[in-house]
C-alpha positions as a Markdown table, in Angstrom:
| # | Residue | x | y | z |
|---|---|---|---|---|
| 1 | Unk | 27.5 | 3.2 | 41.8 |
| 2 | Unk | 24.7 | 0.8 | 42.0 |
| 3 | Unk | 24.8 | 0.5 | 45.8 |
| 4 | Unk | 21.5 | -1.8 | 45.9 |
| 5 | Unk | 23.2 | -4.7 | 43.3 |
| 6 | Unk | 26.5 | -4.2 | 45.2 |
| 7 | Unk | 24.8 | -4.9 | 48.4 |
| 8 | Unk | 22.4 | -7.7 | 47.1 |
| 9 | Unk | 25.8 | -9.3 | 44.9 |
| 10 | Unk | 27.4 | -9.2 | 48.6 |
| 11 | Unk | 24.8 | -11.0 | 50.2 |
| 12 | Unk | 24.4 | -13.7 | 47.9 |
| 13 | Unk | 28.3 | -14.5 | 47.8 |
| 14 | Unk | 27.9 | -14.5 | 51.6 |
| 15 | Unk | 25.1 | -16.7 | 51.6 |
| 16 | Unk | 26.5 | -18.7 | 49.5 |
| 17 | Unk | 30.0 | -19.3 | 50.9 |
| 18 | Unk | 28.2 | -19.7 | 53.8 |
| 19 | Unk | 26.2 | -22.5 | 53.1 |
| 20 | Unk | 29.1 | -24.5 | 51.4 |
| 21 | Unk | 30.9 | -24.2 | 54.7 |
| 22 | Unk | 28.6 | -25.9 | 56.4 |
| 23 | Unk | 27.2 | -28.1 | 54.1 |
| 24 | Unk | 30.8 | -29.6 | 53.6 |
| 25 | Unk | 33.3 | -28.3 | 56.2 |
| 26 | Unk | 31.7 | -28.4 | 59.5 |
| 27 | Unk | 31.3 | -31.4 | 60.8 |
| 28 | Unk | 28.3 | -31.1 | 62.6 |
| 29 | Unk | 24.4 | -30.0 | 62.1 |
| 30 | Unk | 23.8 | -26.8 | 60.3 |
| 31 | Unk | 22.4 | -24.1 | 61.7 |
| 32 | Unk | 19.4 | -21.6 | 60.4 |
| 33 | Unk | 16.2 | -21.9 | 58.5 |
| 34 | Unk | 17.3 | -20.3 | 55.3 |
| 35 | Unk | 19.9 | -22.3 | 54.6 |
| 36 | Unk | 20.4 | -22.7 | 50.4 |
| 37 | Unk | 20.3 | -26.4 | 50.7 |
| 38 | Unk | 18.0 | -27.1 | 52.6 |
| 39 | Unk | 15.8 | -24.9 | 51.0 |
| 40 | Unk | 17.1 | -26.4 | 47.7 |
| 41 | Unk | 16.2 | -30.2 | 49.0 |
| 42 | Unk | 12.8 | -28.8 | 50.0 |
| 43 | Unk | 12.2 | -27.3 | 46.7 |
| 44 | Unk | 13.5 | -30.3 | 44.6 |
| 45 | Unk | 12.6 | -33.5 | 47.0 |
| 46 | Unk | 9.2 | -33.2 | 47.2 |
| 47 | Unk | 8.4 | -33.0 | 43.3 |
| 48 | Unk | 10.6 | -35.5 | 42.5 |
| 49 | Unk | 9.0 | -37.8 | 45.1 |
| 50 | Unk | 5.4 | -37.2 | 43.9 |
| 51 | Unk | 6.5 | -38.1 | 40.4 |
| 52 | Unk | 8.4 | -41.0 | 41.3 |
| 53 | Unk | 5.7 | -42.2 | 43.8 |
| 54 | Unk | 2.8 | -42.3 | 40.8 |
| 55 | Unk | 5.4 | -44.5 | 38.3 |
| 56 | Unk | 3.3 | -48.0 | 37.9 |
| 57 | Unk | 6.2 | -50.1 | 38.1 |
| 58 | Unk | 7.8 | -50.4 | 41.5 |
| 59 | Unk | 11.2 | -51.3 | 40.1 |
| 60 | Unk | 11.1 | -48.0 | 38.1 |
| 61 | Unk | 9.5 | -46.2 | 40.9 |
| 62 | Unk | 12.5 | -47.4 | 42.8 |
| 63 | Unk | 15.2 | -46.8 | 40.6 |
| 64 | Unk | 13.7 | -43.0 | 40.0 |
| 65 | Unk | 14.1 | -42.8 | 43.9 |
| 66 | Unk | 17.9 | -43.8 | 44.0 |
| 67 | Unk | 18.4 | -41.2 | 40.7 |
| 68 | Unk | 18.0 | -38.7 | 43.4 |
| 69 | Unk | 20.5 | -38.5 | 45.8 |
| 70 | Unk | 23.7 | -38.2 | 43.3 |
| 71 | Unk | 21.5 | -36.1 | 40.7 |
| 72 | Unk | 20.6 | -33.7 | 43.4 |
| 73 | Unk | 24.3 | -33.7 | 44.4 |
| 74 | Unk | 25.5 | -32.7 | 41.0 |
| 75 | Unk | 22.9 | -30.1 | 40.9 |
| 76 | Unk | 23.8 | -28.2 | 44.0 |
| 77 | Unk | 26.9 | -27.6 | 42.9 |
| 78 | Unk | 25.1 | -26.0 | 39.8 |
| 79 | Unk | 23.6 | -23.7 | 42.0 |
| 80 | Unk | 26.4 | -22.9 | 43.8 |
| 81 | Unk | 28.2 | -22.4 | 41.1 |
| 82 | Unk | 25.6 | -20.0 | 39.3 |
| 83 | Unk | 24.9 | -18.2 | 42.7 |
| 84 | Unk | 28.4 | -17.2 | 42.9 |
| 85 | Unk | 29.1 | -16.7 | 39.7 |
| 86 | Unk | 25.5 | -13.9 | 39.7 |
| 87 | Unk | 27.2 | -12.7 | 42.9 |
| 88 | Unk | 30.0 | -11.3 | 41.3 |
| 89 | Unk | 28.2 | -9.9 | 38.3 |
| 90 | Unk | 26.2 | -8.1 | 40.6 |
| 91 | Unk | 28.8 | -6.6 | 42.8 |
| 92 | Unk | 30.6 | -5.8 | 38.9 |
| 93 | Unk | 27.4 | -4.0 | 37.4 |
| 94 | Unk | 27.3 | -2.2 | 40.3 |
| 95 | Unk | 30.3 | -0.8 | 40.1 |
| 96 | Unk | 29.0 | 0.6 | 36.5 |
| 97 | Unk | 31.0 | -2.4 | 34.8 |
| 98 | Unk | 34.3 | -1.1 | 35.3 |
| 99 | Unk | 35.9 | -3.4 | 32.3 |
| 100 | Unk | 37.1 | -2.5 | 28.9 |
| 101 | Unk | 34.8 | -4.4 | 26.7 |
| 102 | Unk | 35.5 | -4.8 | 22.8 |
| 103 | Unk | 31.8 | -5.5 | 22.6 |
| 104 | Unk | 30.8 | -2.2 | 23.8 |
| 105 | Unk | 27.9 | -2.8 | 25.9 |
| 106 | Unk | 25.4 | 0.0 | 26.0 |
| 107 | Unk | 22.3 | -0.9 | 27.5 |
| 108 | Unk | 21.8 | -1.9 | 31.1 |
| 109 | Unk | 20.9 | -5.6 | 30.2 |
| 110 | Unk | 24.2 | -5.4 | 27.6 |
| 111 | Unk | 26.1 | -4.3 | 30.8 |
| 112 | Unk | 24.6 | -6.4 | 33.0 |
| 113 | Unk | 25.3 | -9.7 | 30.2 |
| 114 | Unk | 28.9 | -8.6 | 30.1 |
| 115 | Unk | 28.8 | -8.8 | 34.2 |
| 116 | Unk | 27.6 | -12.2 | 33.9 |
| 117 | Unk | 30.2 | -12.9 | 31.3 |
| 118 | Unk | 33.6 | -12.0 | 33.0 |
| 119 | Unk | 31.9 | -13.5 | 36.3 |
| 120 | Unk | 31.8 | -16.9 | 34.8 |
| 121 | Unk | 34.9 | -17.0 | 33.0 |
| 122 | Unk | 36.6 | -16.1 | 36.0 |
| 123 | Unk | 35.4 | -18.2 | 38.4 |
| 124 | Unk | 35.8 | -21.0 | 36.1 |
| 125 | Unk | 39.5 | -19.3 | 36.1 |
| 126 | Unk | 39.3 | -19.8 | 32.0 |
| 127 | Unk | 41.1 | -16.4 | 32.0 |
| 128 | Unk | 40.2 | -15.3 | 27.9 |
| 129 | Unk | 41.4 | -12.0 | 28.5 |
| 130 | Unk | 39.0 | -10.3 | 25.9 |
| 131 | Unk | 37.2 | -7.8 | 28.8 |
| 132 | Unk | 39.6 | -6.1 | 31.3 |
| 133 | Unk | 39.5 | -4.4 | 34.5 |
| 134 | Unk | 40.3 | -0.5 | 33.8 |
| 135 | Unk | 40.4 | 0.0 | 38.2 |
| 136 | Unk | 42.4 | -1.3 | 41.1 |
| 137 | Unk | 39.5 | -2.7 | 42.4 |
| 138 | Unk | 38.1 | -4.7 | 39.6 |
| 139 | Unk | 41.4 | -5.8 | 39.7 |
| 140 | Unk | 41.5 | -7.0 | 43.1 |
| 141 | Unk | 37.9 | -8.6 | 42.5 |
| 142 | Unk | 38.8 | -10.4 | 39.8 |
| 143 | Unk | 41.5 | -12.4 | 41.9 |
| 144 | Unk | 39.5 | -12.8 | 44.8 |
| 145 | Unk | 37.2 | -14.5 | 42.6 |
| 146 | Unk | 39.7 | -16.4 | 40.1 |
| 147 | Unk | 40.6 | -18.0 | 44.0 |
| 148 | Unk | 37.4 | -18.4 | 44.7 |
| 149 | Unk | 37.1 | -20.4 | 41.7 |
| 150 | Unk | 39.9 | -22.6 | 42.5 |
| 151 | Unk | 38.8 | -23.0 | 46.1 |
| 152 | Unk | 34.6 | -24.6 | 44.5 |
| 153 | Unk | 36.7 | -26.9 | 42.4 |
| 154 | Unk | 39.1 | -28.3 | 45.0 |
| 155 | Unk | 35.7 | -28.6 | 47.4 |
| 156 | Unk | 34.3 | -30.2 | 44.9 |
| 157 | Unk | 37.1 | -32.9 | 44.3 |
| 158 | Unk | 37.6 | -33.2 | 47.8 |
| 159 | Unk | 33.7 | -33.5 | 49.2 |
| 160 | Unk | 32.5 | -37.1 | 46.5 |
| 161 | Unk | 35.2 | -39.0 | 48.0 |
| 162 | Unk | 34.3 | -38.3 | 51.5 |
| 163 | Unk | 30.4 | -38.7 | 51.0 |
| 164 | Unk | 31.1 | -42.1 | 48.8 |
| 165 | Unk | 33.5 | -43.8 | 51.5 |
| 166 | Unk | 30.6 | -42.8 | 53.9 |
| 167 | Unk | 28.3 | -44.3 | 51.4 |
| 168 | Unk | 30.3 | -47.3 | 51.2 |
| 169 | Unk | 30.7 | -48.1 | 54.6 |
| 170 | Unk | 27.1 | -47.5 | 55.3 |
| 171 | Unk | 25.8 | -50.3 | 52.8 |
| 172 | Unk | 28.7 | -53.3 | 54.2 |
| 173 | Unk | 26.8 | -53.2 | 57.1 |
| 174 | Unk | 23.1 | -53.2 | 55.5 |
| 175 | Unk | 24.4 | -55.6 | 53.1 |
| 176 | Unk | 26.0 | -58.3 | 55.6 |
| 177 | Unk | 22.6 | -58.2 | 57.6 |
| 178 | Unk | 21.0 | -60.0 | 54.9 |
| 179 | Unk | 22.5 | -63.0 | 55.3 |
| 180 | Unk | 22.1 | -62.8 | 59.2 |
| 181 | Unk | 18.1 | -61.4 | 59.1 |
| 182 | Unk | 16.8 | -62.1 | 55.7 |
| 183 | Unk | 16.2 | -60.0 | 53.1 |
| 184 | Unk | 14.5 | -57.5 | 53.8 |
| 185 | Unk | 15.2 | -57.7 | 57.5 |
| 186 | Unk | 13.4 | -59.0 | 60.2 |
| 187 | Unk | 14.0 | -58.9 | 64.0 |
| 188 | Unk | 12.4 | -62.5 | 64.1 |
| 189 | Unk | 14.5 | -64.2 | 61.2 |
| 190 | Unk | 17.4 | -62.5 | 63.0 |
| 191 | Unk | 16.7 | -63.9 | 66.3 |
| 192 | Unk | 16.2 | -66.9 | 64.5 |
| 193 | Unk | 19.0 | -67.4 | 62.4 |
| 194 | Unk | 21.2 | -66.9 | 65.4 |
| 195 | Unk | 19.9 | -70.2 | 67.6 |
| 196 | Unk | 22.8 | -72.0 | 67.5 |
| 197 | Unk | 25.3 | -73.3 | 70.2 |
| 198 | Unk | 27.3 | -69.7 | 70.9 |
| 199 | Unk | 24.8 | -67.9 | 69.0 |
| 200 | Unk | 23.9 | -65.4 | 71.6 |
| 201 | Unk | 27.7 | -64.8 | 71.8 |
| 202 | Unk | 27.3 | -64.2 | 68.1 |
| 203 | Unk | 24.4 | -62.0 | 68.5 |
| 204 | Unk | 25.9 | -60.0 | 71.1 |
| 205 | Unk | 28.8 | -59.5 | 68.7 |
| 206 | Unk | 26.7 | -58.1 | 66.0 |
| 207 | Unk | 24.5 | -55.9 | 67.9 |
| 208 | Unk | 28.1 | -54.3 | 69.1 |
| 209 | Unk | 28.6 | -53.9 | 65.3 |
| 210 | Unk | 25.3 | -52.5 | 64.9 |
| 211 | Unk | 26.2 | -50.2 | 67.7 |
| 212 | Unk | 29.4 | -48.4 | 66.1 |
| 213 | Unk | 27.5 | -48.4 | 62.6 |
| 214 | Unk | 25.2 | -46.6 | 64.6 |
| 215 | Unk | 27.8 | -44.3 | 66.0 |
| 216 | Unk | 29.2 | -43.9 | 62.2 |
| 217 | Unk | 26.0 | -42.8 | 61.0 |
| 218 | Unk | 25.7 | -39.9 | 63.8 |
| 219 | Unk | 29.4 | -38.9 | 62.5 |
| 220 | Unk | 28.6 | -39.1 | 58.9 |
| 221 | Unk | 24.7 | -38.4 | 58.2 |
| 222 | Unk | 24.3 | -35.5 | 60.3 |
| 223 | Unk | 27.4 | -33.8 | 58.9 |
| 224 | Unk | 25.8 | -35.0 | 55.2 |
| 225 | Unk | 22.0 | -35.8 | 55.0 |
| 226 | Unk | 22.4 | -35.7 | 51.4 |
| 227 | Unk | 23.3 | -39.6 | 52.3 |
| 228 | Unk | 20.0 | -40.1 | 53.3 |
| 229 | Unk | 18.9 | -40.0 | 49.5 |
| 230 | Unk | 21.3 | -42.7 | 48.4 |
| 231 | Unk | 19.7 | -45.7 | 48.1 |
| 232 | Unk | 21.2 | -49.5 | 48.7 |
| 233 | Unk | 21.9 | -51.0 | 45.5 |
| 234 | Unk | 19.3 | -53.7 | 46.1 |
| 235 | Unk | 15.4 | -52.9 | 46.2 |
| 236 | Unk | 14.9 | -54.9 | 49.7 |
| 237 | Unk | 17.2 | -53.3 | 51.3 |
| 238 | Unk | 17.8 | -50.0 | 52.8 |
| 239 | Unk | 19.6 | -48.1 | 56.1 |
| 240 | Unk | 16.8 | -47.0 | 57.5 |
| 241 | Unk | 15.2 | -50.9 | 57.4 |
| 242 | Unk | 18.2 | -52.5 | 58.8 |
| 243 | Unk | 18.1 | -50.2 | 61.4 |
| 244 | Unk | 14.6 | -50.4 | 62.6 |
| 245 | Unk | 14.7 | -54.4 | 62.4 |
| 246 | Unk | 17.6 | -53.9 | 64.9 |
| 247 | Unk | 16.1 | -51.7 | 66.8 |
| 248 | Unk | 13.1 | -54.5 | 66.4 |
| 249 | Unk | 15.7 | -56.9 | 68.1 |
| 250 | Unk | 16.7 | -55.2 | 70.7 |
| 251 | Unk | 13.4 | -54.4 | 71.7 |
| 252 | Unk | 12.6 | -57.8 | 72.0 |
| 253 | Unk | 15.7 | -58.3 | 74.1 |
| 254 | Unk | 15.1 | -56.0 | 76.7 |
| 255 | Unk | 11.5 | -56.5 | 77.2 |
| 256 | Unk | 10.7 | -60.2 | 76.5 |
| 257 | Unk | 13.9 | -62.1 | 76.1 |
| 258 | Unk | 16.5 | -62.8 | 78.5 |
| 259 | Unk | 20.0 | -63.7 | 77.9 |
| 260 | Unk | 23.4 | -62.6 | 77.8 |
| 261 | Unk | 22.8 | -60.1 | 75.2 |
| 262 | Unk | 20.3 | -57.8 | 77.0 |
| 263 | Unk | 22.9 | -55.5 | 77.9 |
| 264 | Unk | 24.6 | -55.1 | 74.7 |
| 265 | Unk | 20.7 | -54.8 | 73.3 |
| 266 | Unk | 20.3 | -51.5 | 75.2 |
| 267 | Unk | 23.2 | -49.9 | 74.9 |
| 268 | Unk | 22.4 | -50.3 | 70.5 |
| 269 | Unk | 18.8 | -49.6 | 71.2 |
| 270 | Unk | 19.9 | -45.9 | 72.9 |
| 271 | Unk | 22.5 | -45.4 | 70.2 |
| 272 | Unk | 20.1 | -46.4 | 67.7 |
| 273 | Unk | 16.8 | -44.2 | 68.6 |
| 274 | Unk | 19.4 | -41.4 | 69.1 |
| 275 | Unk | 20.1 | -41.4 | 65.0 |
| 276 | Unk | 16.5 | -42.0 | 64.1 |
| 277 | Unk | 15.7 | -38.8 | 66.2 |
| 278 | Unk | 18.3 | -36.5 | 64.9 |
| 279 | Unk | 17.9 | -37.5 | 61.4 |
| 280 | Unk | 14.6 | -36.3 | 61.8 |
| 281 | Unk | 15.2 | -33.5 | 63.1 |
| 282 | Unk | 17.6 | -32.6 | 60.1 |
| 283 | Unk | 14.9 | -33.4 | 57.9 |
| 284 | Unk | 12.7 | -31.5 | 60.4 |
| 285 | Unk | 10.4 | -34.1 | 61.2 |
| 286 | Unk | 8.7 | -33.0 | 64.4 |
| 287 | Unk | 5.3 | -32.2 | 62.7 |
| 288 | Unk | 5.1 | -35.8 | 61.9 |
| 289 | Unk | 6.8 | -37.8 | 64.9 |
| 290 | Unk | 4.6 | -35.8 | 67.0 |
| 291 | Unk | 1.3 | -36.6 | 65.1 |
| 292 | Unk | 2.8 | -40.5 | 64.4 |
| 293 | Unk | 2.9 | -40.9 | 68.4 |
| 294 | Unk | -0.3 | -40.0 | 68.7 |
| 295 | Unk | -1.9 | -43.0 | 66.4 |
| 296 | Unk | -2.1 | -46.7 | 67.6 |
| 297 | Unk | 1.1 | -49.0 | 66.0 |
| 298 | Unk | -0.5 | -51.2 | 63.6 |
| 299 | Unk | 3.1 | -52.7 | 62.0 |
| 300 | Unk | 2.8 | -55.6 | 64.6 |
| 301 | Unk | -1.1 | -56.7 | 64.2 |
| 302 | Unk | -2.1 | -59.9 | 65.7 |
| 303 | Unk | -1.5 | -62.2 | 63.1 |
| 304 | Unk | 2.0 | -61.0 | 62.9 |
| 305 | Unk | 2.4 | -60.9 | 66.3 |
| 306 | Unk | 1.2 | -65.2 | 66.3 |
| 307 | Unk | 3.7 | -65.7 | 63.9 |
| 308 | Unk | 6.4 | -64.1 | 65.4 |
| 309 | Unk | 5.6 | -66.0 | 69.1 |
| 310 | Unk | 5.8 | -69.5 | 66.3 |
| 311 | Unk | 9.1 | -68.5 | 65.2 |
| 312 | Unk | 10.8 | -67.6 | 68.3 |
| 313 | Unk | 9.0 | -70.7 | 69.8 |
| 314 | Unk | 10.7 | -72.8 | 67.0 |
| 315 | Unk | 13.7 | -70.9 | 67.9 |
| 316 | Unk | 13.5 | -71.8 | 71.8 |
| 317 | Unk | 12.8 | -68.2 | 73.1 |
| 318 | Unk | 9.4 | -68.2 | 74.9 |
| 319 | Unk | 7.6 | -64.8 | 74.3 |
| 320 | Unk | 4.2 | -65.7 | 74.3 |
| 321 | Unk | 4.8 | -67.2 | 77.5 |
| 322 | Unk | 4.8 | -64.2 | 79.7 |
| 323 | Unk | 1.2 | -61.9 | 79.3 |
| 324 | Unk | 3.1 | -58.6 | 80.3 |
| 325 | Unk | 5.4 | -59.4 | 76.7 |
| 326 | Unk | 3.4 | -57.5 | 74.6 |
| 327 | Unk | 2.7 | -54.5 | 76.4 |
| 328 | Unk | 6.9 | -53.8 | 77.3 |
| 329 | Unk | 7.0 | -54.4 | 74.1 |
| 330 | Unk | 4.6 | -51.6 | 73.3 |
| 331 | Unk | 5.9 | -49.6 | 75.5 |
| 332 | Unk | 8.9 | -49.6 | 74.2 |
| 333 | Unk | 8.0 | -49.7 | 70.2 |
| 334 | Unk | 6.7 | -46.0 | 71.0 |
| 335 | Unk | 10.2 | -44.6 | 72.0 |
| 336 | Unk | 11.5 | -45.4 | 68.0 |
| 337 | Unk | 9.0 | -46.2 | 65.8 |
| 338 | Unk | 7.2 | -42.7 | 64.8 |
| 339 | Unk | 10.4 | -41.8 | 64.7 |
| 340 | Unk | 11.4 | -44.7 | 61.8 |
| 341 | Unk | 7.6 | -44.2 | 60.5 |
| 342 | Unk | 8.5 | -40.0 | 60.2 |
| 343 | Unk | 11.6 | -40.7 | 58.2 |
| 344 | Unk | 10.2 | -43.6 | 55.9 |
| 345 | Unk | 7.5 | -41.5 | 54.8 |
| 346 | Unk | 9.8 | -38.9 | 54.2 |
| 347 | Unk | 12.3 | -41.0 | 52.4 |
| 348 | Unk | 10.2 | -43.0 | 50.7 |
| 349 | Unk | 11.6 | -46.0 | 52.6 |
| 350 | Unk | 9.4 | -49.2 | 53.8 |
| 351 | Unk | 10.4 | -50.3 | 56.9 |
| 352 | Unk | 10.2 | -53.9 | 57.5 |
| 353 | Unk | 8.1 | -56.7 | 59.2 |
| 354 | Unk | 8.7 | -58.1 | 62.3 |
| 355 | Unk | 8.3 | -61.4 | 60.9 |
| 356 | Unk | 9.2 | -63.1 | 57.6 |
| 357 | Unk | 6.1 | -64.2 | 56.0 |
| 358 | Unk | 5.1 | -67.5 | 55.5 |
| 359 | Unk | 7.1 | -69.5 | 53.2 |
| 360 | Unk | 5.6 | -70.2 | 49.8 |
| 361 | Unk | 6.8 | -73.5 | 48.5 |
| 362 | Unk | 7.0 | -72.9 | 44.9 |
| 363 | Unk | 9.2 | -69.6 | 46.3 |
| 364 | Unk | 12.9 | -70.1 | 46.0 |
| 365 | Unk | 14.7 | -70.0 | 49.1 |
| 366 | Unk | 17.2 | -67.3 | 49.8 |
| 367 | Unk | 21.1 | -68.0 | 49.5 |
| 368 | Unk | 21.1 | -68.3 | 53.6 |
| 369 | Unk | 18.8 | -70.8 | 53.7 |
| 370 | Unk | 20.5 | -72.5 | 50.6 |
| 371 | Unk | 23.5 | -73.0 | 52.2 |
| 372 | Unk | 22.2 | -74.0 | 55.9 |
| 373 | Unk | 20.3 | -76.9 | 54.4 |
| 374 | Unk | 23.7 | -78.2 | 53.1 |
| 375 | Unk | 24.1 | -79.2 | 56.7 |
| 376 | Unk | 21.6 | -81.0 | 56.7 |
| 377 | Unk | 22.3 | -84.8 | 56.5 |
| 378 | Unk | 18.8 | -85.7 | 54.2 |
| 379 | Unk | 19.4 | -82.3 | 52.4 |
| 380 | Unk | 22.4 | -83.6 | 51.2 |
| 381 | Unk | 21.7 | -87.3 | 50.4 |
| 382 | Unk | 18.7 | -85.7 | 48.7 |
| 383 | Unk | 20.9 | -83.7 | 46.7 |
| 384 | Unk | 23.4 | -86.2 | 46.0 |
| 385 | Unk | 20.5 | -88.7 | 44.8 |
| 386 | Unk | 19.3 | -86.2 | 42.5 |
| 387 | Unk | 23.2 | -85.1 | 41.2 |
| 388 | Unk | 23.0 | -81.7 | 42.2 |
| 389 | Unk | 26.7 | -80.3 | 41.8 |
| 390 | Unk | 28.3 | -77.9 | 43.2 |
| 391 | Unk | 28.4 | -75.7 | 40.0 |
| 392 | Unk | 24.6 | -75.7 | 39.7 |
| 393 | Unk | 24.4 | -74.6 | 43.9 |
| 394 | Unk | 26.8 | -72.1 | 42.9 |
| 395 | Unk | 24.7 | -70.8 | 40.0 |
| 396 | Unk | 21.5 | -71.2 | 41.9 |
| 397 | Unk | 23.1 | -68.7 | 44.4 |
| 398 | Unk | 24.3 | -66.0 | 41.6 |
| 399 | Unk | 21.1 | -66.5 | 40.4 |
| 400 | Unk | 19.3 | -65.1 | 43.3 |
| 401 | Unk | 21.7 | -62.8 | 44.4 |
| 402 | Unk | 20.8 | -61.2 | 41.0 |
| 403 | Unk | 16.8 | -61.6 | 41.6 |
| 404 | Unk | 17.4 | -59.5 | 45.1 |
């Protein structure tokens, strides 16, 4: 007997069956540095992101990106599949091939081919029949791995379901914010967009929203970062920039802006920092939070800063008004932002503006502001004198719902 193949093929199918455990069973954060997939993220990610991130074209570039996150799904289970499958064979040539080949395999490589060969068609559970155990034991192997088979493909059915409805659930949120905060998002357009009579009611509402969705993603991305690589199914959007320009919001609502929404503001700003920082540590981000916090945040210059105060003026908040504003605001904008900054560079993910920027007027408008202006009692007489139809609003909607 082989005793160094039998121990190494044990290992593996250890390791192995170890890391699909808690890659898909346990519902919480893994545990361990060699872990196979996070070493097989770490090996794969980071190649696939420098190639992606020298592509000319942003919309390629972009669409390379989302490629990843179901490629790299269907390719772990590859590796699984071949681990266990070597596993076997190993723990089999060890035990001097005991199988009655018609082949005849002489040579150790011959023996060691035939290994791999009743392995795979095992585990696949094909069951041929051609090569046969001659011993109890390869008997018993055989079955434990024929079950072992059958137990990869039902994990298999059973873990794309639960990662899509995840997924799915994920992206209603991201995708309903564009309507509320622009697209991308911004936690001026948002605060904007919600000055209405009972908008702070409104906002209130949707920060408690924002709040679960944060509580969702603790449940769901921290039991399966792989979701981390799937990518919203528009280019403007993405999770991790809807929830930095709420986190954007709520910063603004605890330190500048009072109201009856300040208290549901920091209950989704704790909720919210709370995923950025554990996502980054599954990605094991420290390195880079820690040297983030030490550089000056330059994603709210000046100018930025003047438009948002014009914005929020317009929208009757007064944060210019106050001189302390900007440094709470600072204060604060250190707790999340190297966080958000970490995982973006990471993810390839551009986090988005505090303000919209200025409107260009040969720039469509977005289907928000479309429809708002249909209030309006010039927009419409405009409109009527000019004999826009509701077909053509419609079709100038679909039409820009397919530009984003």
């Amino acid at each position: 007997m082989h005793v160094a193949a039998v121990i190494f093929g044990c290992v593996f199918l250890t390791g192995v069956l170890l890391d699909a455990f808690q890659t898909v069973i346990l519902p919480r954060r893994p545990v361990g540095r060699f872990q196979i997939t996070r070493l097989f993220f770490a090996a794969t990610w980071s190649p696939w992101r420098w190639v992606s991130g020298h592509w000319p074209v942003r919309r390629t570039r972009e669409q390379m990106y989302s490629f990843y996150g179901p490629l790299s799904l269907l390719l772990l289970f590859v590796l699984w599949a071949a681990l266990l499958a070597a596993a076997y064979a190993l723990i089999y040539f060890g035990m001097h091939m005991p199988f009655n080949d018609p082949m005849h395999p002489v040579t150790a490589f011959e023996r060691l081919r035939s290994c791999l060969y009743v392995s795979g068609t095992t585990l696949f559970t094909l069951g041929l029949g051609d090569v046969q155990p001659t011993t109890h034991v390869a008997r018993m192997l055989i079955v434990v791995e024929a079950g072992t088979g059958l137990g990869f493909v039902a994990l298999v059915i059973g873990y794309l379901p639960v990662l899509y409805t995840a997924f799915s659930t994920r992206e209603i949120s991201v995708a309903l914010l564009d309507a509320r905060a622009g697209s991308p998002p911004t936690a001026g357009e948002l605060l904007f967009r919600h000055n209405f009579n009972g908008g702070h009611h409104a906002l209130t509402a949707l920060l408690a929203e924002w709040e679960r969705w944060c509580a969702e993603m603790l449940e769901t991305h921290i039991s399966y970062p792989i979701l981390c690589y799937y990518r919203s199914q528009h280019d403007n959007q993405s999770w991790l920039a809807a929830l930095t320009a709420v986190l954007d919001t709520c910063a603004l609502l605890i330190t500048t802006i009072e109201g009856p929404s300040t208290r549901q503001a920091q209950l989704t700003f704790a909720i919210g920092r709370h995923t950025l920082v554990d996502l980054g540590h599954v990605f094991q981000q420290e390195r880079s939070e820690q040297r983030l916090r030490g550089e000056p945040l330059t994603r709210l210059g000046d100018e930025e800063y003047a438009r948002l105060c014009s914005l929020l003026a317009e929208a009757g908040f007064s944060l210019c008004g106050d001189l302390g504003a900007r440094e709470r605001l600072m204060a604060i904008r250190v707790l999340y932002e190297p966080h958000a900054r970490a995982l973006g560079d990471y993810l390839r993910l551009q986090l988005p503006a505090w303000a919209p920027p200025l409107a260009d007027p040969q720039k469509r408008r977005d289907g928000w502001s479309t429809v708002a202006q249909l209030r309006s009692p010039g927009a419409i007489a405009d409109r009527l004198s000019a004999h826009v139809s509701a077909q053509s609003t419609a079709a100038h909607l679909d039409d820009e719902r397919g530009r984003n």
